[in-house]
C-alpha positions in Angstrom: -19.4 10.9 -16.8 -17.1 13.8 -17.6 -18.1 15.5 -20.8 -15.0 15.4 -23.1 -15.9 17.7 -25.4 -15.1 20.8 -23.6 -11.9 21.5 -21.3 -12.2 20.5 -18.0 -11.2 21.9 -15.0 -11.2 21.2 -11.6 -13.8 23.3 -10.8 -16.3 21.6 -13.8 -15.3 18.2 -12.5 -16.5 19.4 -8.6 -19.7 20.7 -10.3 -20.2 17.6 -12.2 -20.2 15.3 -9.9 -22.1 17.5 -7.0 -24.2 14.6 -5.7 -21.1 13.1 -3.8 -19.8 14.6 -1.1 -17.2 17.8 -1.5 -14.9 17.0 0.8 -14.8 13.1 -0.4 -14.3 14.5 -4.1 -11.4 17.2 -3.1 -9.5 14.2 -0.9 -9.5 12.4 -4.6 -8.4 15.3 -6.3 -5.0 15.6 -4.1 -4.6 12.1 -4.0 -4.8 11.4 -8.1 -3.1 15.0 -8.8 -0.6 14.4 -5.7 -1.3 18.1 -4.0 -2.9 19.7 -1.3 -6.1 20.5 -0.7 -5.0 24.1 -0.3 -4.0 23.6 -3.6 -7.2 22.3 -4.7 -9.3 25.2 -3.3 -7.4 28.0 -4.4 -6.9 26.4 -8.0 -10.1 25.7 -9.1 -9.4 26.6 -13.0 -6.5 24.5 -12.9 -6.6 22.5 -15.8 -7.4 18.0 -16.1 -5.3 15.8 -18.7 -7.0 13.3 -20.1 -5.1 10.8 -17.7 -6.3 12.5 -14.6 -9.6 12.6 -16.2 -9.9 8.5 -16.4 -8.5 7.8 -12.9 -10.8 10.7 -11.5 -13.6 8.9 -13.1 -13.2 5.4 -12.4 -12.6 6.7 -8.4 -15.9 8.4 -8.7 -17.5 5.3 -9.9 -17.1 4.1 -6.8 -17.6 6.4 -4.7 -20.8 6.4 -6.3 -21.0 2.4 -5.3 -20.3 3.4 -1.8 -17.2 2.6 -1.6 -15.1 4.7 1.4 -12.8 7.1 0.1 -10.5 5.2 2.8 -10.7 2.7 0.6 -9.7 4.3 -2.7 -6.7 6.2 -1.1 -5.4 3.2 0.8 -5.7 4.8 4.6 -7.3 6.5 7.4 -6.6 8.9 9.9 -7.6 8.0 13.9 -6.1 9.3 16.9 -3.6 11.0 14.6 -1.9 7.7 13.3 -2.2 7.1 9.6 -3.8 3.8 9.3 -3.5 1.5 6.5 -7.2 -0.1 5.5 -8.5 -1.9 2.8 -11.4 -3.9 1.8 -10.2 -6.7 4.6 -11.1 -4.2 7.5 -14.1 -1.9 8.4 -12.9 1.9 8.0 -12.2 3.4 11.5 -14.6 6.2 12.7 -14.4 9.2 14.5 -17.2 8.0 17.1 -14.6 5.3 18.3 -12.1 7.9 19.3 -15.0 8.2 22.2 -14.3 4.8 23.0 -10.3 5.6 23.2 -11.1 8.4 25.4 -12.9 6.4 27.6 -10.2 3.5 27.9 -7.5 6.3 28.6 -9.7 7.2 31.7 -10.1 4.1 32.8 -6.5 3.1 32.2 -5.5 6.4 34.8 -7.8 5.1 37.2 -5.8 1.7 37.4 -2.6 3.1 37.2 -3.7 4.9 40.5 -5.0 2.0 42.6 -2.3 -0.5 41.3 0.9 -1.2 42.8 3.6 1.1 40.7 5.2 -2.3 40.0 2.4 -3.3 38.2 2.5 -3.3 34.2 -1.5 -3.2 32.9 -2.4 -5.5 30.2 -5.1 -4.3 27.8 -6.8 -6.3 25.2 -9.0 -5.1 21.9 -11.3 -7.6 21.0 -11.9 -7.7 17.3 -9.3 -5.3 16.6 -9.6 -4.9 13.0 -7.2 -2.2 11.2 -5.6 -2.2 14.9 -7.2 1.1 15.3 -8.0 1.4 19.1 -5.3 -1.1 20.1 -2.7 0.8 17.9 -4.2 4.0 20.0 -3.5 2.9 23.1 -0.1 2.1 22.1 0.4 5.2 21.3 -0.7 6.7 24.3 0.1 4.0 26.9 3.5 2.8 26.3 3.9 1.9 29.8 1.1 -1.3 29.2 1.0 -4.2 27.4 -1.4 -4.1 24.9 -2.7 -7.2 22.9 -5.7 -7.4 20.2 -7.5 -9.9 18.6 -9.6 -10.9 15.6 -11.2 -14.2 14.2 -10.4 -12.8 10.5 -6.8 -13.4 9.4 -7.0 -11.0 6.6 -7.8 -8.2 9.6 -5.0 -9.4 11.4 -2.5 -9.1 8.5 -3.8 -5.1 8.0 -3.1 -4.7 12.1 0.2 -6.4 12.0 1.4 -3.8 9.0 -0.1 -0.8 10.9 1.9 -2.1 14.3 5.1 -2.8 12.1 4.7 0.9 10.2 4.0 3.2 12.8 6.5 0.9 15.0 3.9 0.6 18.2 3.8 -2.9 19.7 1.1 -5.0 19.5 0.6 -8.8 20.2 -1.7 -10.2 18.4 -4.1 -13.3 18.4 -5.9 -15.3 16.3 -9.6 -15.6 18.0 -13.2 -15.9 17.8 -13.4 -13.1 20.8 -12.0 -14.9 23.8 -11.6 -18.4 22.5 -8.0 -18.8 22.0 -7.1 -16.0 24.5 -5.1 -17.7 27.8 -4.3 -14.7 29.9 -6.3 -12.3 31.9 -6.6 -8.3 31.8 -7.1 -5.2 33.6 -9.1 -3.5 30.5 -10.8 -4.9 27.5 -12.3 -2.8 25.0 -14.2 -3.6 22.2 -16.1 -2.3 18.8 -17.6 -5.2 17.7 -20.3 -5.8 15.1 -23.9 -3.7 16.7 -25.9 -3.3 13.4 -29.0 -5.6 13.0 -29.0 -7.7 9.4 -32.2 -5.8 8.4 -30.7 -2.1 9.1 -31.5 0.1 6.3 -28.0 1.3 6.8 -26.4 -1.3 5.6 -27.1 -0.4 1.6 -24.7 2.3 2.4 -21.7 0.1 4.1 -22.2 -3.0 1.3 -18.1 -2.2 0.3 -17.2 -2.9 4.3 -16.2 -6.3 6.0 -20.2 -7.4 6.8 -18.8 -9.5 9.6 -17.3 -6.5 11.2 -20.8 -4.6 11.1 -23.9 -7.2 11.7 -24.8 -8.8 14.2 -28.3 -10.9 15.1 -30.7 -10.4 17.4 -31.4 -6.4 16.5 -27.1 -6.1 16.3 -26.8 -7.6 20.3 -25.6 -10.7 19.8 -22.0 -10.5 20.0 -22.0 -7.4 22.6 -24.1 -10.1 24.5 -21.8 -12.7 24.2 -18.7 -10.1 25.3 -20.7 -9.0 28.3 -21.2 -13.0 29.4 -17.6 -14.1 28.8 -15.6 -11.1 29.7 -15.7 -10.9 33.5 -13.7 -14.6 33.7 -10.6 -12.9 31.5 -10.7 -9.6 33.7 -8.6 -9.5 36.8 -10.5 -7.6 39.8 -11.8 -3.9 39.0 -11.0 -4.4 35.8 -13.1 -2.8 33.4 -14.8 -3.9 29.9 -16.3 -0.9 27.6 -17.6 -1.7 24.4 -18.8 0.5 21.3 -22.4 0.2 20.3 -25.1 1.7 17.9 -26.7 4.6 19.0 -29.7 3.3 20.3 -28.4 0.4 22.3 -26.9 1.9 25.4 -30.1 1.1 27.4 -30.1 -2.4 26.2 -25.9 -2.9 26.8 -26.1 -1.3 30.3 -28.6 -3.9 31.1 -26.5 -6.8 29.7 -23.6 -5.5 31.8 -25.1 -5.0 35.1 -27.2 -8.7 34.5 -23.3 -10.1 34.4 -22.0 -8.9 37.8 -20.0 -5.8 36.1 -21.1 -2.4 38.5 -20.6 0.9 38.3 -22.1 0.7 34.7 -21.7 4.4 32.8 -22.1 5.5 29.0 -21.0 8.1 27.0 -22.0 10.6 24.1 -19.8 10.3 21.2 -19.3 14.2 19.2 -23.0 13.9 17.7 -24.5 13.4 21.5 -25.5 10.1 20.5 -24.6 7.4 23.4 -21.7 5.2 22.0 -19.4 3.7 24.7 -20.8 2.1 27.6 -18.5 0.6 29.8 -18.8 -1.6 33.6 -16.0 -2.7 36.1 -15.3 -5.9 37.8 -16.0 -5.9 41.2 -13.0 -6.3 43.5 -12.7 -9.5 45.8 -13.4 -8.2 48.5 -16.6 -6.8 47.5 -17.3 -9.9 46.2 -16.2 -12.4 48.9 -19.1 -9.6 51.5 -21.5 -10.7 48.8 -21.0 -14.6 49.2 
């Protein structure tokens, strides 16, 4: 805790609490003292009230707990939308802005061999905060774009982040493709990848566990996507899914052993592989193969 007894500063606070992360502490500084982080560097003697002081403290608690700083300040930046989160949703990472850059590839490559009549439909499965669907969106607003999750708390944060930053979304309440009628020329997907006895998971215990684990050493649901996804995907349509950083190997398999070809991955910004994605094969490739 801060000691009382002498003034304190923001530069004695920073020093204080030096086991956290810097640039975690100085995004709670200009949220609680509502300035910049200019502000925040180039004022380090800048005096704490004893309000500030209590709110700093109780934010640092938690940090302490592990709790993301998303959490604390109410949102997250991806893709350059500001996205609402909260303890209902896992906090969007920079690694799945690989998995965007990927689908907007992908999505170029259909417009191209699609009839210029032909509107794409996308679909996120487990969508979350709405982070990748919202993305798309954003990028795409030629497609339709719909997103799912099983979690109706999840799907109340996407529907806000649709409704704030005004991109259209449809939504659906589903266990992955359970309740979902319609086919689509791309589905994406981060869904859970981390097995139940990753040492990791001490550091995540503030986050949705339902968004994060998943059994049989985290492959179980990117199994299950891989077995169900080629029925809901019109021909050459592609799936690409987000996995740990280990598992490309293992996911490549799992997409090739379901029909999808042309099975590619790709290094997120740390060179780990994160997105690896497969496309449906046309009909007539598949009609010389019957």
């Amino acid at each position: 805790m801060v000691d009382h007894s002498t003034d304190a500063t923001i530069a004695s606070w920073l020093r204080q609490h030096g086991t956290l992360a810097r640039f975690d502490l100085e995004l709670v500084l200009c949220q609680i003292l509502d300035c910049s982080r200019a502000h925040i560097l180039t004022n380090p003697h800048r005096s704490l009230s004893q309000p500030e002081l209590d709110q700093l403290e109780r934010w640092s608690d938690q940090l302490y707990n592990h709790v993301p700083i998303a959490y604390l300040c109410g949102n997250q930046e991806f893709w350059g939308l500001r996205l609402t989160v909260d303890h209902r949703v896992l906090v969007p990472r920079p690694d799945t802005e690989t998995l965007v850059e990927q689908a907007l590839e992908c999505i170029d490559t259909l417009t191209r061999i699609r009839s210029a009549e032909t509107t794409l439909t996308l679909l996120d499965l487990g969508t979350g905060s709405g982070a990748i669907a919202l993305a798309l969106a954003s990028e795409r607003p030629d497609t339709q774009v719909h997103a799912c999750d099983f979690s109706l708390d999840s799907l109340a944060v996407a529907h806000e982040n649709s409704r704030l930053l005004r991109l259209p979304v449809t939504f659906h309440h589903s266990d992955w493709f359970t309740d979902i009628a319609q086919s689509f020329d791309l589905i994406v997907s981060n869904p859970p990848y981390i097995a139940p006895d990753d040492p990791h998971l001490d550091l995540l215990g503030a986050e949705p566990a339902h968004a994060l684990i998943a059994d049989d050493n985290g492959l179980a649901d990117l199994r299950r996507i891989c077995e169900q996804a080629g029925a809901l995907l019109h021909s050459d349509g592609w799936l690409l899914l987000e996995h740990g950083y280990d598992q490309g190997p293992a996911v490549r398999s799992l997409l090739a052993e379901n029909g999808f070809i042309d099975v590619q991955s790709r290094r997120d910004l740390g060179g780990n592989e994160r997105v690896t994605w497969g496309q449906k094969p046309s009909d007539q490739a598949l009609s010389a193969h019957e």
